[in-house]
Backbone of each chain as nested JSON, in Angstrom:
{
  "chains": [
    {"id": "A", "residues": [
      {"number": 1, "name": "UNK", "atoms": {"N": [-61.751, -25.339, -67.05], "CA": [-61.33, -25.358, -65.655], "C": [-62.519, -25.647, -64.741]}},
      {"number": 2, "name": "UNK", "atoms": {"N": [-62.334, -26.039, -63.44], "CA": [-63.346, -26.244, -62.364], "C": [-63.355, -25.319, -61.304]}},
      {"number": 3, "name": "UNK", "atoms": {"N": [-64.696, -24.932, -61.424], "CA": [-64.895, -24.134, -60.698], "C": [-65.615, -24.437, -59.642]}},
      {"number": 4, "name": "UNK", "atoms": {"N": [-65.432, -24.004, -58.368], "CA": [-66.526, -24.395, -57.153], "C": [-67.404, -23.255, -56.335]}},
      {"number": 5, "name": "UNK", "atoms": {"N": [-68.688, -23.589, -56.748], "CA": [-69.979, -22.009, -56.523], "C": [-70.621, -22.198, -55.002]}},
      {"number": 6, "name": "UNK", "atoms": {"N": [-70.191, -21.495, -54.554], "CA": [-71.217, -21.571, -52.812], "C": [-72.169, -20.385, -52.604]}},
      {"number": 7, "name": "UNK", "atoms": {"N": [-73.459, -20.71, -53.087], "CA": [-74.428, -20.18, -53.007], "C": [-75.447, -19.98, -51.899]}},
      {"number": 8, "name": "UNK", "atoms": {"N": [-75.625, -18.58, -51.304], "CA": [-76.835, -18.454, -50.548], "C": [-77.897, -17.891, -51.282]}},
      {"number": 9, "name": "UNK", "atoms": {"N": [-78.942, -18.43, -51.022], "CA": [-80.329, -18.306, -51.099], "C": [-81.058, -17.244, -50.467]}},
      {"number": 10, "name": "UNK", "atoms": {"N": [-81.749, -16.406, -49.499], "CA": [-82.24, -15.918, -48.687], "C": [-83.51, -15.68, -49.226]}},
      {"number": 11, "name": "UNK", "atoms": {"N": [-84.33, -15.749, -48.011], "CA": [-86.02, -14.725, -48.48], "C": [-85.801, -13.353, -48.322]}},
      {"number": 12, "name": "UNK", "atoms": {"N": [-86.255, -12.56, -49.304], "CA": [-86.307, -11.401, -49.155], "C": [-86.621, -10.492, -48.279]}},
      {"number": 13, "name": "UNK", "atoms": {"N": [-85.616, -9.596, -47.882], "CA": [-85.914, -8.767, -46.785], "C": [-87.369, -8.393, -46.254]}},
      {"number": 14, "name": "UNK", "atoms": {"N": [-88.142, -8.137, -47.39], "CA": [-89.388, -7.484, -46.912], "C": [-90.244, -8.77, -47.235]}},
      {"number": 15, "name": "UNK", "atoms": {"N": [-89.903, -9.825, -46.924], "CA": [-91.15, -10.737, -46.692], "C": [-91.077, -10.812, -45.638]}},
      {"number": 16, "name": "UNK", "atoms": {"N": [-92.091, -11.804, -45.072], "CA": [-92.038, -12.745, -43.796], "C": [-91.293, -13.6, -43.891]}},
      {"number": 17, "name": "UNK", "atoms": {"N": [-90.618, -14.665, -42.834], "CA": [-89.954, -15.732, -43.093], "C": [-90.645, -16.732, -42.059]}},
      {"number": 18, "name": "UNK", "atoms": {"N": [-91.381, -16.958, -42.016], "CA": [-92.324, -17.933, -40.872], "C": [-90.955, -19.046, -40.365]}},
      {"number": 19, "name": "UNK", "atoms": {"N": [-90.631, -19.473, -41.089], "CA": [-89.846, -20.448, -40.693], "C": [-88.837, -19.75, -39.816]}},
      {"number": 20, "name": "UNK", "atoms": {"N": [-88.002, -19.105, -39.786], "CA": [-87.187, -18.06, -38.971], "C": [-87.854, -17.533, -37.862]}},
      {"number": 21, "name": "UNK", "atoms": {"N": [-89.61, -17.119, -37.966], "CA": [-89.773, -16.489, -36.864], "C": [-90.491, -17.885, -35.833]}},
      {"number": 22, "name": "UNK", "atoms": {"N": [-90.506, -18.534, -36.444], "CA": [-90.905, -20.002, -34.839], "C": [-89.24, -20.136, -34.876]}},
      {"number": 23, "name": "UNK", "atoms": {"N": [-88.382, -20.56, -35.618], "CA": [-86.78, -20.653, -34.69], "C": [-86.901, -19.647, -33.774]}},
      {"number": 24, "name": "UNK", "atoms": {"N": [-86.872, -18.244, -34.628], "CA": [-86.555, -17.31, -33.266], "C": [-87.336, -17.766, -31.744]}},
      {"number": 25, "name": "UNK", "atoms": {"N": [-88.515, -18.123, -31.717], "CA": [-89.707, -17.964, -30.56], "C": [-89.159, -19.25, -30.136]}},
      {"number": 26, "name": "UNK", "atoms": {"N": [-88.31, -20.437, -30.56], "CA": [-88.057, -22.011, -29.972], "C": [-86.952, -21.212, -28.949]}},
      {"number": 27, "name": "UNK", "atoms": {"N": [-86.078, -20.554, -29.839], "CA": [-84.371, -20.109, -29.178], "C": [-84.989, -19.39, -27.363]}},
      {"number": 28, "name": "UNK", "atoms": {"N": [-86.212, -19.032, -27.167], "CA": [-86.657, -18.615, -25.902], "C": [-87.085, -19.651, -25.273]}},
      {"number": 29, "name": "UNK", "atoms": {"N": [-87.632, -20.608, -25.871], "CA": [-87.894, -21.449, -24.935], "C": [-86.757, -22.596, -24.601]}},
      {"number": 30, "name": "UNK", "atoms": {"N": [-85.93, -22.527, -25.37], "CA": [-84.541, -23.244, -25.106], "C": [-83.574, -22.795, -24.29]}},
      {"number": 31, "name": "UNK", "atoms": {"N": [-84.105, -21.856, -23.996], "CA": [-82.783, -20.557, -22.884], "C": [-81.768, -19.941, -23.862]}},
      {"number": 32, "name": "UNK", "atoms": {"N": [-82.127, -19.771, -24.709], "CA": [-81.298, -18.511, -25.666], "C": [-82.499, -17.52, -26.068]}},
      {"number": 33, "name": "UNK", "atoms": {"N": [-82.786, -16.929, -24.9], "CA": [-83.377, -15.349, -25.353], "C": [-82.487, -14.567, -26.027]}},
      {"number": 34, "name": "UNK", "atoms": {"N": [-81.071, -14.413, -25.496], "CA": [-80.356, -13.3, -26.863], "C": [-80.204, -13.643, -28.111]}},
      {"number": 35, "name": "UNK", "atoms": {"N": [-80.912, -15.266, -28.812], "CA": [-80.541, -15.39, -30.004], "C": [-82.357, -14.593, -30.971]}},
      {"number": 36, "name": "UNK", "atoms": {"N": [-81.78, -13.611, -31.256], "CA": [-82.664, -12.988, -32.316], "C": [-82.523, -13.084, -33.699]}},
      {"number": 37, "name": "UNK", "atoms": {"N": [-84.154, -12.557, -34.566], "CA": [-83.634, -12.158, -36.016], "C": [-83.335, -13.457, -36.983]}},
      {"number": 38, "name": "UNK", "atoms": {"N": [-83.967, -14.742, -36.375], "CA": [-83.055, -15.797, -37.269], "C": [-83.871, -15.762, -38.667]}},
      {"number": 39, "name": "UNK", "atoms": {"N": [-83.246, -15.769, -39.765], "CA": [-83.941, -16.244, -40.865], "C": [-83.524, -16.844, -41.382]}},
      {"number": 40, "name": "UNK", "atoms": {"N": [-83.834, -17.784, -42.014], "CA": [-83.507, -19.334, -42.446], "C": [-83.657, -19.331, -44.577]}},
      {"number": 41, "name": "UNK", "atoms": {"N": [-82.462, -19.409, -45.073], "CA": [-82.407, -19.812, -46.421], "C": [-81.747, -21.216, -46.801]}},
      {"number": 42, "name": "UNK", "atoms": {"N": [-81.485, -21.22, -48.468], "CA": [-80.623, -22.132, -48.679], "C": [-79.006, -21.79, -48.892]}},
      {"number": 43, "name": "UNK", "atoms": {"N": [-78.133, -22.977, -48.512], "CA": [-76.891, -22.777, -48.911], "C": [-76.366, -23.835, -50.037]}},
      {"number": 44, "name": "UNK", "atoms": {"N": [-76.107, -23.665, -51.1], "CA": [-75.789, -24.533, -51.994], "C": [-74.35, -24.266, -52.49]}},
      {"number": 45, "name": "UNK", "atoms": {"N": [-74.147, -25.72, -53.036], "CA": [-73.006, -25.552, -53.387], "C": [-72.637, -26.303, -54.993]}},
      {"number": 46, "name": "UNK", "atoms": {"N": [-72.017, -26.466, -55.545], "CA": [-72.102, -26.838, -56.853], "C": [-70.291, -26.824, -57.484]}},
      {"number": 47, "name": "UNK", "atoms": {"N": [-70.621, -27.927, -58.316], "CA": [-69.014, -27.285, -59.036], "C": [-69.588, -26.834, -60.827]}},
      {"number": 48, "name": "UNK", "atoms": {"N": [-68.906, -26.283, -61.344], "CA": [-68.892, -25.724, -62.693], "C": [-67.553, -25.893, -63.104]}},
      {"number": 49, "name": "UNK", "atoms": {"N": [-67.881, -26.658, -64.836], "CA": [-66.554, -26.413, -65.879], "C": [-66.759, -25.258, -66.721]}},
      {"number": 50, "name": "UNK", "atoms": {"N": [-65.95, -24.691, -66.863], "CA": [-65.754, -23.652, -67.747], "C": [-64.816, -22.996, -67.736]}},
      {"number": 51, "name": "UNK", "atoms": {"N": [-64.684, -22.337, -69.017], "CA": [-63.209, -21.921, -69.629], "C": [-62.312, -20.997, -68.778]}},
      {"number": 52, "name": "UNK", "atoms": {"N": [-63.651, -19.684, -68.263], "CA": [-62.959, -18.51, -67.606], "C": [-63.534, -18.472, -66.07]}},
      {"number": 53, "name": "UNK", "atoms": {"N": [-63.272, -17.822, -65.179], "CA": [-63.886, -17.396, -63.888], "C": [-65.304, -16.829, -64.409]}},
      {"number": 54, "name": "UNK", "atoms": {"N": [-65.466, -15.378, -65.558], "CA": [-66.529, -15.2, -65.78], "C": [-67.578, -15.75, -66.721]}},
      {"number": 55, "name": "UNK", "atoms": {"N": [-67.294, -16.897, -67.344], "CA": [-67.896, -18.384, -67.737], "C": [-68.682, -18.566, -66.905]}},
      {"number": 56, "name": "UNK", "atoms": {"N": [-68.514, -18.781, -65.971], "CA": [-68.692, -19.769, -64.603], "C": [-69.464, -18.837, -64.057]}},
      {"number": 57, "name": "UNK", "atoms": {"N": [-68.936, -18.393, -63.67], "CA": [-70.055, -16.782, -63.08], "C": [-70.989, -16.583, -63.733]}},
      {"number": 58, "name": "UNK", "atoms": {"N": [-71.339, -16.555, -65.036], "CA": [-72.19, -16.411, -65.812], "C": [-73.961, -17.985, -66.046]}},
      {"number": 59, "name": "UNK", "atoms": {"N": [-72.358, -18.969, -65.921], "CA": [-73.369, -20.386, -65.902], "C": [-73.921, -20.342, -64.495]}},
      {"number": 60, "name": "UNK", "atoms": {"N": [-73.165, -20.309, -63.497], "CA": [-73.895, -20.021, -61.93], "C": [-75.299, -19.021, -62.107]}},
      {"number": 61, "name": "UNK", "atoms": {"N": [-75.154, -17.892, -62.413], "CA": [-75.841, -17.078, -62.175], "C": [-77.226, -17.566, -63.157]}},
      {"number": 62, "name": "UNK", "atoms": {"N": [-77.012, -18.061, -64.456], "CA": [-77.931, -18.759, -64.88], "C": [-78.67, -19.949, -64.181]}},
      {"number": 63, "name": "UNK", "atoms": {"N": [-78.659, -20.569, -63.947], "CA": [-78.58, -21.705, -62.854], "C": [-79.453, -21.803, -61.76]}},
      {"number": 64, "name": "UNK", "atoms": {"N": [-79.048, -20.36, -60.447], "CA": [-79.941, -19.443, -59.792], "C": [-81.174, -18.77, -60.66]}},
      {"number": 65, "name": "UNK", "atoms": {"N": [-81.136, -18.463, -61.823], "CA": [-82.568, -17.792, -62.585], "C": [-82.887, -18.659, -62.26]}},
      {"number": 66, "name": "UNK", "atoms": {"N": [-82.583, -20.017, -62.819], "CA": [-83.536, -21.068, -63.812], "C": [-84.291, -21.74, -62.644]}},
      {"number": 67, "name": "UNK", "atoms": {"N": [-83.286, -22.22, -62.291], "CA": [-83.67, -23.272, -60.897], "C": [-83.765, -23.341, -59.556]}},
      {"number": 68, "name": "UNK", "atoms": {"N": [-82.672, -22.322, -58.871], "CA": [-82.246, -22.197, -57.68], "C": [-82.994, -21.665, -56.672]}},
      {"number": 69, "name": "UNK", "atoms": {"N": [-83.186, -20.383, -57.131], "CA": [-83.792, -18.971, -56.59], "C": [-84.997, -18.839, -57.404]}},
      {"number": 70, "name": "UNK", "atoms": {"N": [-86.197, -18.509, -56.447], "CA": [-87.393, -18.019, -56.648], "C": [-86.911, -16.296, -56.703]}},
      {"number": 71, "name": "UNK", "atoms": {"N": [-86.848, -15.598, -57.673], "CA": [-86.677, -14.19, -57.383], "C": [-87.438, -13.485, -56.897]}},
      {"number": 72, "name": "UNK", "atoms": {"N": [-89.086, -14.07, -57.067], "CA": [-90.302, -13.233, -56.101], "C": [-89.849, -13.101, -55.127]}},
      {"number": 73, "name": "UNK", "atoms": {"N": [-89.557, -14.276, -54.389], "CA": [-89.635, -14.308, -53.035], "C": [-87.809, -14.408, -52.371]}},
      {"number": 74, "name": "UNK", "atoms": {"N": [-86.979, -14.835, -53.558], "CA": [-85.678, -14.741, -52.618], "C": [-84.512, -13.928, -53.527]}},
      {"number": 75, "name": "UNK", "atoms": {"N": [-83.748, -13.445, -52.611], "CA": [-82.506, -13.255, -53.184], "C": [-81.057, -13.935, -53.109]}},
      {"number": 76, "name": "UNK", "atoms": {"N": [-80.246, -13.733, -53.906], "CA": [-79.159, -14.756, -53.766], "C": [-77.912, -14.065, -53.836]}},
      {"number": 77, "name": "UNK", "atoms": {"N": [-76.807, -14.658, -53.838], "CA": [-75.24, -14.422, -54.094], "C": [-74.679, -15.604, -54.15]}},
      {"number": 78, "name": "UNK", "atoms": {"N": [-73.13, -15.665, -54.57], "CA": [-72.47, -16.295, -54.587], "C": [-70.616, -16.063, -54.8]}},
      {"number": 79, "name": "UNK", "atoms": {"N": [-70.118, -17.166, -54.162], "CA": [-68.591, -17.198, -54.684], "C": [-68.352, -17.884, -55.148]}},
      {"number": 80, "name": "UNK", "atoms": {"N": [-66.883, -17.627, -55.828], "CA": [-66.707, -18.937, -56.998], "C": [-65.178, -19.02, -56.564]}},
      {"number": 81, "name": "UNK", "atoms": {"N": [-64.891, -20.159, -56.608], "CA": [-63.27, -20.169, -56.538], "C": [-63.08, -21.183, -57.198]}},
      {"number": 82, "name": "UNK", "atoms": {"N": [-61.365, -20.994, -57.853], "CA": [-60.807, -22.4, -58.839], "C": [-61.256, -23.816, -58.072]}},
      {"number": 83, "name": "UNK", "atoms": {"N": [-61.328, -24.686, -58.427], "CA": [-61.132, -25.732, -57.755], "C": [-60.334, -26.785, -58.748]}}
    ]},
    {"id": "B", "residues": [
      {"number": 1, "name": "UNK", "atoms": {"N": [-73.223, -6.549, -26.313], "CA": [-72.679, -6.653, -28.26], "C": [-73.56, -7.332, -28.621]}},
      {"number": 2, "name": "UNK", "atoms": {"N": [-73.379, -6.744, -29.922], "CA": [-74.647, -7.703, -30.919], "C": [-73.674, -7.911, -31.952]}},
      {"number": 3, "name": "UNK", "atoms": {"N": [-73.625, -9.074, -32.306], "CA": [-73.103, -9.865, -32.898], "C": [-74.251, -10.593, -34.398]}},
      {"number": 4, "name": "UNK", "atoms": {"N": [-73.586, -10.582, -35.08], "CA": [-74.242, -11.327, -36.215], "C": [-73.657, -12.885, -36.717]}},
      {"number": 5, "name": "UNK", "atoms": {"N": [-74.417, -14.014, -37.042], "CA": [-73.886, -14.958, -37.459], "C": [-74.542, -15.353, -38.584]}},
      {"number": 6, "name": "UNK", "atoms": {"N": [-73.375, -16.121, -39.446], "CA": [-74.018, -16.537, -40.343], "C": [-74.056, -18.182, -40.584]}},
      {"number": 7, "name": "UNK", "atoms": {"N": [-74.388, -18.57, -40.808], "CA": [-74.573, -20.063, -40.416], "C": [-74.982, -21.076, -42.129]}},
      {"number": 8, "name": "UNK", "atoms": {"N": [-73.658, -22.145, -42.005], "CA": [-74.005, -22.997, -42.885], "C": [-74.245, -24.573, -42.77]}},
      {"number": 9, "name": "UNK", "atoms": {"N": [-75.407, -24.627, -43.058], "CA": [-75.443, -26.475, -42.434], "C": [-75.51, -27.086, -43.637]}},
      {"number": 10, "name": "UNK", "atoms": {"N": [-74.703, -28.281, -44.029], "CA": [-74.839, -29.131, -44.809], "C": [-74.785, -30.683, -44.735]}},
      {"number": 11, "name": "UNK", "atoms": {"N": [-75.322, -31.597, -45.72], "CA": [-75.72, -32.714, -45.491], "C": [-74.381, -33.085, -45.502]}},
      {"number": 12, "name": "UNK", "atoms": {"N": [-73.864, -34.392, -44.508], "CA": [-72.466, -35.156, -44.196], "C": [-72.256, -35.496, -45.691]}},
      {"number": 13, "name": "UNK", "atoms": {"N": [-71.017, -35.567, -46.112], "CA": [-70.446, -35.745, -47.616], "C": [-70.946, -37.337, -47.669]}},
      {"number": 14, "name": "UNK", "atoms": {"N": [-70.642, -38.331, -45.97], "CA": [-70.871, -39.415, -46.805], "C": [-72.249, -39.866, -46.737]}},
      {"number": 15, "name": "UNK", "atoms": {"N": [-73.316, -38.773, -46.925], "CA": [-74.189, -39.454, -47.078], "C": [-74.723, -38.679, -48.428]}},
      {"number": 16, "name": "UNK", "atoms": {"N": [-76.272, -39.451, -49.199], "CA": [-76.63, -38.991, -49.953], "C": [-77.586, -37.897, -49.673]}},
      {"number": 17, "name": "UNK", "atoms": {"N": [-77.485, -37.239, -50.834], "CA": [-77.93, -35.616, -50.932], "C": [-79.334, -36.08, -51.975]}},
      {"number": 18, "name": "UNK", "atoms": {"N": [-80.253, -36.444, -52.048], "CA": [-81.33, -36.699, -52.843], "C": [-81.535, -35.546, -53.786]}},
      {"number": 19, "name": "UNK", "atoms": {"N": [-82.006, -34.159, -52.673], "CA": [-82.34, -32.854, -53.42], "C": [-81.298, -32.35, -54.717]}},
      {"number": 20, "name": "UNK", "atoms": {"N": [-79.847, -32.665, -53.859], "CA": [-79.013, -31.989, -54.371], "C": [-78.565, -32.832, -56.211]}},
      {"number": 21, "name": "UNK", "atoms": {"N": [-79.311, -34.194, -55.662], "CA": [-79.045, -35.724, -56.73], "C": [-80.298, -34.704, -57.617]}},
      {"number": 22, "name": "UNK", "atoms": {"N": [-80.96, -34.51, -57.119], "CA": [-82.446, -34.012, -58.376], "C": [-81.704, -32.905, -59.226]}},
      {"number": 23, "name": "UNK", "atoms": {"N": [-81.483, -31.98, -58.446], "CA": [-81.153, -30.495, -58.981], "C": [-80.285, -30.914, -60.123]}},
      {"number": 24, "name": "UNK", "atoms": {"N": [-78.912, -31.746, -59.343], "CA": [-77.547, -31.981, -60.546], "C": [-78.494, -32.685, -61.692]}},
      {"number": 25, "name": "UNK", "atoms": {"N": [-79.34, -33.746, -61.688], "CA": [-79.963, -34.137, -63.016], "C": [-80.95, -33.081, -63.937]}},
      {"number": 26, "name": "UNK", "atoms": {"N": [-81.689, -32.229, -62.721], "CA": [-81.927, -31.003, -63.848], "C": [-81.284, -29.593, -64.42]}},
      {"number": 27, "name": "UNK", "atoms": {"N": [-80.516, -29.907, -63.906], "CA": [-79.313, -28.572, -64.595], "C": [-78.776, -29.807, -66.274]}},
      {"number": 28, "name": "UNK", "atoms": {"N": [-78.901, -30.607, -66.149], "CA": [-78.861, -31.231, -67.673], "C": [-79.922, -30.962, -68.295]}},
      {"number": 29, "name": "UNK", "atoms": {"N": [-81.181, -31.291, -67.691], "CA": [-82.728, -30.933, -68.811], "C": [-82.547, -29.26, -68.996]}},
      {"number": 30, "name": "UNK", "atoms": {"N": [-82.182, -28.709, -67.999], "CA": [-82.184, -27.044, -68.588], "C": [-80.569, -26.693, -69.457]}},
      {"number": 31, "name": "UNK", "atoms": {"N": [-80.265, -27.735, -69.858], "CA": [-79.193, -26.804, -71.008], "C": [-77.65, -26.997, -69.733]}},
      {"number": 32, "name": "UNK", "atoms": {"N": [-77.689, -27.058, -69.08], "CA": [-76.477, -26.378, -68.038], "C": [-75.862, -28.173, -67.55]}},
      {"number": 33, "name": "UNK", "atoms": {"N": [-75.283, -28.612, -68.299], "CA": [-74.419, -29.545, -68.639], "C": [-73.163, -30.08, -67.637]}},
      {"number": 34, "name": "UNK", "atoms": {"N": [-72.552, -28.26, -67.658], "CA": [-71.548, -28.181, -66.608], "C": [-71.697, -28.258, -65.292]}},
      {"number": 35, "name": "UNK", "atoms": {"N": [-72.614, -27.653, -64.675], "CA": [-72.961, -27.751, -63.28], "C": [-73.608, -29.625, -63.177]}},
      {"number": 36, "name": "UNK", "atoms": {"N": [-72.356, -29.748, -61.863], "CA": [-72.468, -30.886, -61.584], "C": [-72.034, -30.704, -59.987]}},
      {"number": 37, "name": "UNK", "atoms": {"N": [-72.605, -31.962, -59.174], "CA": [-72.144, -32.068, -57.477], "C": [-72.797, -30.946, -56.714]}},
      {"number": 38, "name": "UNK", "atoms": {"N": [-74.139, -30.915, -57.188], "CA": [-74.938, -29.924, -56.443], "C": [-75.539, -31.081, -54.824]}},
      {"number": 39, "name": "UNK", "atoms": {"N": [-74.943, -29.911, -54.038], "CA": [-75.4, -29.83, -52.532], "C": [-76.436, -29.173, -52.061]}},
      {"number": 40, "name": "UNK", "atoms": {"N": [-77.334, -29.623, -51.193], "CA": [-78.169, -28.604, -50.562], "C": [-77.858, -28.102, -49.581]}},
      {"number": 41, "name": "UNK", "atoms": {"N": [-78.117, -26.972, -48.67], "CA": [-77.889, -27.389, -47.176], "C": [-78.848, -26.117, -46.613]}},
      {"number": 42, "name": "UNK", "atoms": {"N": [-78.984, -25.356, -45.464], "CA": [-79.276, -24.548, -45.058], "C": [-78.391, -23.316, -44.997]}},
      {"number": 43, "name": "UNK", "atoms": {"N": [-79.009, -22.405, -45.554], "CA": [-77.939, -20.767, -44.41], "C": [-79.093, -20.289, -43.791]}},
      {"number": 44, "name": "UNK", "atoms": {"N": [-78.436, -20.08, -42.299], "CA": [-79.258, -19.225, -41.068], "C": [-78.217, -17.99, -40.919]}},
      {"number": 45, "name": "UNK", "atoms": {"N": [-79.18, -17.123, -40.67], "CA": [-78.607, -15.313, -40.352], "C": [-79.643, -15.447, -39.178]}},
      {"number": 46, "name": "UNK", "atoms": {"N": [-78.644, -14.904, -37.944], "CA": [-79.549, -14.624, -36.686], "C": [-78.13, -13.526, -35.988]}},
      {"number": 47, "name": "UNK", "atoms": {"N": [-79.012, -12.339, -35.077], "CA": [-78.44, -11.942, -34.412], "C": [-78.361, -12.555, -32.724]}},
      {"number": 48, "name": "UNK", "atoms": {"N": [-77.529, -12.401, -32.307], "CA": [-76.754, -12.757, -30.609], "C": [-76.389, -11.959, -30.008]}},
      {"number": 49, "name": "UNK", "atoms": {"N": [-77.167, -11.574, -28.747], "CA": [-76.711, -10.262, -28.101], "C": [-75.362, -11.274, -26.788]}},
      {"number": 50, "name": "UNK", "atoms": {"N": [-73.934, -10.746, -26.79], "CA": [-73.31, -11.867, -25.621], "C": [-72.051, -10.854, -25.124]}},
      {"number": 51, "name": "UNK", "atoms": {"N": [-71.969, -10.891, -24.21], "CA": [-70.458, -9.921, -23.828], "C": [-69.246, -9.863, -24.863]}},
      {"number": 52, "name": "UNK", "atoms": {"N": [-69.072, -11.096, -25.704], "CA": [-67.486, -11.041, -26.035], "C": [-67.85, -12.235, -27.431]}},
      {"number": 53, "name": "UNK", "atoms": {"N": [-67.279, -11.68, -27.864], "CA": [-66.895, -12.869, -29.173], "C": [-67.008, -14.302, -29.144]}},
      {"number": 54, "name": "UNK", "atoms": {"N": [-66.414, -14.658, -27.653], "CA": [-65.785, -15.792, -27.3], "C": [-67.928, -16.333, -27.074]}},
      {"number": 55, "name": "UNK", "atoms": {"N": [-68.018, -15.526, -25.961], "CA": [-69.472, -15.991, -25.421], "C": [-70.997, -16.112, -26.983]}},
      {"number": 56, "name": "UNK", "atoms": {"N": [-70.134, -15.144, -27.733], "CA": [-71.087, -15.089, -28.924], "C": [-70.969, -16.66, -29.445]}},
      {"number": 57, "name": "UNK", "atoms": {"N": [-69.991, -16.844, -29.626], "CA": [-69.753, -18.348, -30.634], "C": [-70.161, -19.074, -29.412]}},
      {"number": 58, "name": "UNK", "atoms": {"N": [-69.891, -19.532, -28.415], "CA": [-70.632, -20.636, -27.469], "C": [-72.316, -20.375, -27.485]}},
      {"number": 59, "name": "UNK", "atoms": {"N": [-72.539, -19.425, -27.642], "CA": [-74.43, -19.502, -27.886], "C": [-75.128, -19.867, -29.333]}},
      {"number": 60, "name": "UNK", "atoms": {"N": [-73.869, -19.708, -30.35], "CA": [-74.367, -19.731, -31.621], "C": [-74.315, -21.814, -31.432]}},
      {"number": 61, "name": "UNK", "atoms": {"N": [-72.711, -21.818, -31.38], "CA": [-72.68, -23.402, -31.389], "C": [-74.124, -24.461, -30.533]}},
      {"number": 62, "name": "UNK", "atoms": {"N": [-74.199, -23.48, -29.363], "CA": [-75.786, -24.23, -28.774], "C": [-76.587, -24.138, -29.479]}},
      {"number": 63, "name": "UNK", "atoms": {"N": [-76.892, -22.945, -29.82], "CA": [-78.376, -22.54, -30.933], "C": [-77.892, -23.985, -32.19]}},
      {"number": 64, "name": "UNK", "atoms": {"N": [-77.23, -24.296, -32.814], "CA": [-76.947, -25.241, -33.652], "C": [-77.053, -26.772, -32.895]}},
      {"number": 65, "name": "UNK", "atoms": {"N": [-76.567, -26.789, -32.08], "CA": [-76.568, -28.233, -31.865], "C": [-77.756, -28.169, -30.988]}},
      {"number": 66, "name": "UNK", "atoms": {"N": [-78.924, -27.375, -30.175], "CA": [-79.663, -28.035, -30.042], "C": [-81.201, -27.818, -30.692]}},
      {"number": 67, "name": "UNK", "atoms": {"N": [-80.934, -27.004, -31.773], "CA": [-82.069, -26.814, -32.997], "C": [-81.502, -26.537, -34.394]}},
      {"number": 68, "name": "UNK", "atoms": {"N": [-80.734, -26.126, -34.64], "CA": [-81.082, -25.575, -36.129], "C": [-80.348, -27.179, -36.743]}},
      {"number": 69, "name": "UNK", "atoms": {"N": [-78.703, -27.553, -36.261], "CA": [-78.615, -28.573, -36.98], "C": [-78.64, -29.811, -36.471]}},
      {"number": 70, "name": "UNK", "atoms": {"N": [-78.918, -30.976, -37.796], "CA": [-79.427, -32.538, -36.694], "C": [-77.813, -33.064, -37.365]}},
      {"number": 71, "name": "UNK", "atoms": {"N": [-76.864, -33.091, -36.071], "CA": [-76.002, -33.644, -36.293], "C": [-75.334, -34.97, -36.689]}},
      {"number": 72, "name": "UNK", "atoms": {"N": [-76.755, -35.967, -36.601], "CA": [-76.339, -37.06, -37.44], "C": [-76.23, -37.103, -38.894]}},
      {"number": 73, "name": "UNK", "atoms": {"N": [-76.904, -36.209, -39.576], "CA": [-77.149, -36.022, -40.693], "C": [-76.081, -35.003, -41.501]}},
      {"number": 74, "name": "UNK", "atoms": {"N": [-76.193, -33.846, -39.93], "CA": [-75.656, -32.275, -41.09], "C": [-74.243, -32.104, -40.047]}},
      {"number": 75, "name": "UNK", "atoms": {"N": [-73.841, -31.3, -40.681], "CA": [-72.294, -30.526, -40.598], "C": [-73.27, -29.121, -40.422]}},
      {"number": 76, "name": "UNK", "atoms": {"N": [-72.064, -28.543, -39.443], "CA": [-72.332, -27.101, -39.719], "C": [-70.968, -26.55, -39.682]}},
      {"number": 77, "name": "UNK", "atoms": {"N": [-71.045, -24.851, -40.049], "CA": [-70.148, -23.593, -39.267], "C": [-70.553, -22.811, -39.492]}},
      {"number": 78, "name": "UNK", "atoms": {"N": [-69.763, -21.58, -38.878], "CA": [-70.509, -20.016, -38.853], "C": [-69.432, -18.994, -38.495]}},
      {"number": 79, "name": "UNK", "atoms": {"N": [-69.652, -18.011, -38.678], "CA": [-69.044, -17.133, -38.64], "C": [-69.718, -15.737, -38.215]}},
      {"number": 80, "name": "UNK", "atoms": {"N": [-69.155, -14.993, -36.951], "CA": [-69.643, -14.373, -36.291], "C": [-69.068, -12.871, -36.651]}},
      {"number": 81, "name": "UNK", "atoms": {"N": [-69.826, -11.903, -36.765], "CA": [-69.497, -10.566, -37.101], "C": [-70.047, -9.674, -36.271]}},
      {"number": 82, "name": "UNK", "atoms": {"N": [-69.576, -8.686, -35.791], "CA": [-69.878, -7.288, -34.653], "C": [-70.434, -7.014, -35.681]}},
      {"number": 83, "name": "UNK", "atoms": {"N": [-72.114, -6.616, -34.704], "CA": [-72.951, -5.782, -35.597], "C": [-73.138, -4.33, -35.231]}}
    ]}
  ]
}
């Protein structure tokens, strides 16, 4: 069966995210002072064949080790739905 | 209110995805066969301080169209949550 994986990426809470904190400091000089807190990851998306939902879940999550996700520095999730 | 968003930008379907062209060819060198139609895109998490729901999503949609996404290129959406 086909499965379709929508994956976020994020940097880990207790890092820095440099990239997030110049968005945040642009959003003031653009006239959005209330936009705070931005931190910036990846969103991926992917399809997977495999037999079961937890197949797929399993090849995803492999996938994120191998390639996706730096685990030093990020954490991830994902959903999976039939497709 | 503080509001939370979560934000997904991705590259327009009809164009090409290079990163996402690399990744799908190395999920074959690492064993993972099945994963195919890998996308890249961004996720942004930022908080929005705005009176009402309504005013939250009109600051998020600015914060997007006039920094985080380049609309010739990317798609976005988001989804806004009371924080």
């Amino acid at each position: 069966m086909h499965y379709k994986a929508e994956i976020d990426i994020m940097p880990l809470k207790a890092l820095l995210d440099p990239q997030g904190k110049a968005v945040s400091a642009s959003m003031n000089n653009l006239g959005l002072p209330e936009v705070t807190e931005v931190r910036i990851g990846k969103h991926i998306t992917l399809n997977v064949e495999a037999g079961s939902k937890v197949d797929a879940s399993a090849k995803v999550d492999e996938a994120c080790k191998k390639l996706l996700a730096n685990e030093i520095m990020e954490s991830y999730e994902f959903e999976l739905t039939e497709a």
